[in-house]
N, C-alpha and C positions, 0 to 999 in steps of 0.2 A: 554516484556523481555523474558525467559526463560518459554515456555510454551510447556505443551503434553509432550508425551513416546515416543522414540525411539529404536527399536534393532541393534544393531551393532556386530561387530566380531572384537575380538583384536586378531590379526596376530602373528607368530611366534617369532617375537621379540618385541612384547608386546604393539605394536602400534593398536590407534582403531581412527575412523574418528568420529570426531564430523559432529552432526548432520547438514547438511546444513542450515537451519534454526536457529538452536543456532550459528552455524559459521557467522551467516547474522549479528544475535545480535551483538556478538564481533568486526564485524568489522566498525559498525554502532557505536561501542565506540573507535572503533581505539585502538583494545587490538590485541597483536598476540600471545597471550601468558596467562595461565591459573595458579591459584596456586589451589593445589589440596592437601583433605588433608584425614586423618581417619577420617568415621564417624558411630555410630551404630544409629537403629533406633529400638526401643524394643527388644534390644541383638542381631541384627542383620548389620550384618558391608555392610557398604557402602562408596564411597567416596564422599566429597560435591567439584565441583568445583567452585571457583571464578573467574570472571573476576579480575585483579590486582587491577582495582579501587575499586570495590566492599570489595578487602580483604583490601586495606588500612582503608576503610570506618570501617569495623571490627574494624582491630587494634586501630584505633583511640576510638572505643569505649573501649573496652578493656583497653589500660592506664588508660583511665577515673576510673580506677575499683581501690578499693584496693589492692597496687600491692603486700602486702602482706597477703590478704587474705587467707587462705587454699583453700576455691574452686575458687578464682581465680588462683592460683598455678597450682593445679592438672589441669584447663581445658585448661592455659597455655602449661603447661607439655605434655599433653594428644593429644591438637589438633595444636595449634602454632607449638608447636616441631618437627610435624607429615607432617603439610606443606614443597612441595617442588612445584619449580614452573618445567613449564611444558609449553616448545615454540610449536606453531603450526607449522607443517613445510608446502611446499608449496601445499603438497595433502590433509591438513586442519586436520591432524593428531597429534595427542599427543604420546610421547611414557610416557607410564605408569611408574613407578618406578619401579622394585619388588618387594621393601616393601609393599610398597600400593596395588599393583594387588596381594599379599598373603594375605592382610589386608582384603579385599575386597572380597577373592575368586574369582578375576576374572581368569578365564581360557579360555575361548572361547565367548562363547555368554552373552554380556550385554543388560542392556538396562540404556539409557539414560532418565531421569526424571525433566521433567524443573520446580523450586522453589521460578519463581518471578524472584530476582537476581544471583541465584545461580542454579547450576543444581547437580544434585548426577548422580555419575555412580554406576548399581549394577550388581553382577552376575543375570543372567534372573530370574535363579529359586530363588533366594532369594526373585527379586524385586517381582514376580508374587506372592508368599506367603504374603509379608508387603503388598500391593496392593490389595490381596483380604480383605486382615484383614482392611485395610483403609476405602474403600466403606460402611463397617458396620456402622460409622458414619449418613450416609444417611438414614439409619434407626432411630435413636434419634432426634426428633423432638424437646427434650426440648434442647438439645446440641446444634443444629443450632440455635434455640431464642440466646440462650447463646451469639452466635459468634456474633449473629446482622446478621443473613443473611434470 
């Protein structure tokens, strides 16, 4: 699926190319098309993209939840609401929303980050700060037992 880091440039009108490689993913599912939504990662904004399958698979979990839950509401509220979808056009490009690219900070340089099913787009320096803070993991031996790895 969605694997490795990529940097890209989103252009003047807010358009940025998906990575050749994630673009291989989506078309190996016969997706042309991405929903893209807010996301933080320890108070730091990013956005997650989905393939369309991948987000129905979401929502289908999602109903399954109390649908009047409080924190099923607010993540409702927070990240379903936040979602807009986003066609690739024929140069494998998205155009970003501007809510999302102010959401996100993107202004020029991102980098693209693949999550298994899903990939995040972040501004670079954002992603390059979570990313160092990440690697620290690697260091906790008893953490890794933890995960099974």
């Amino acid at each position: 699926m969605f694997r490795g880091h990529f940097q890209h440039t989103v252009d003047d009108k807010g358009r940025v190319a998906i990575p050749a490689c994630f673009r291989g993913v989506l078309s190996g599912l016969q997706e042309d098309r991405l929903v893209v939504t807010k996301f933080r990662i320890r108070g730091r904004p990013c956005l997650d993209a989905y393939p369309p399958s991948a987000w129905r698979e979401l929502e289908g979990r999602i109903l399954g939840k109390g649908r009047f839950d409080p924190v099923v509401l607010q993540f409702r509220r927070a990240y379903v609401s936040a979602a807009q979808e986003c066609p690739l056009d024929p140069q494998g490009r998205i155009l970003v929303p501007p809510t999302l690219r102010e959401h996100a900070g993107l202004e020029r340089e991102v980098m693209f980050a693949g999550d298994i099913n899903i990939f995040r787009i972040w501004d670079l320096e954002t992603w390059r700060k979570t990313a160092q803070e990440d690697e620290q993991i690697f260091d906790d031996p008893q953490l890794m037992k933890d995960l099974g790895l």
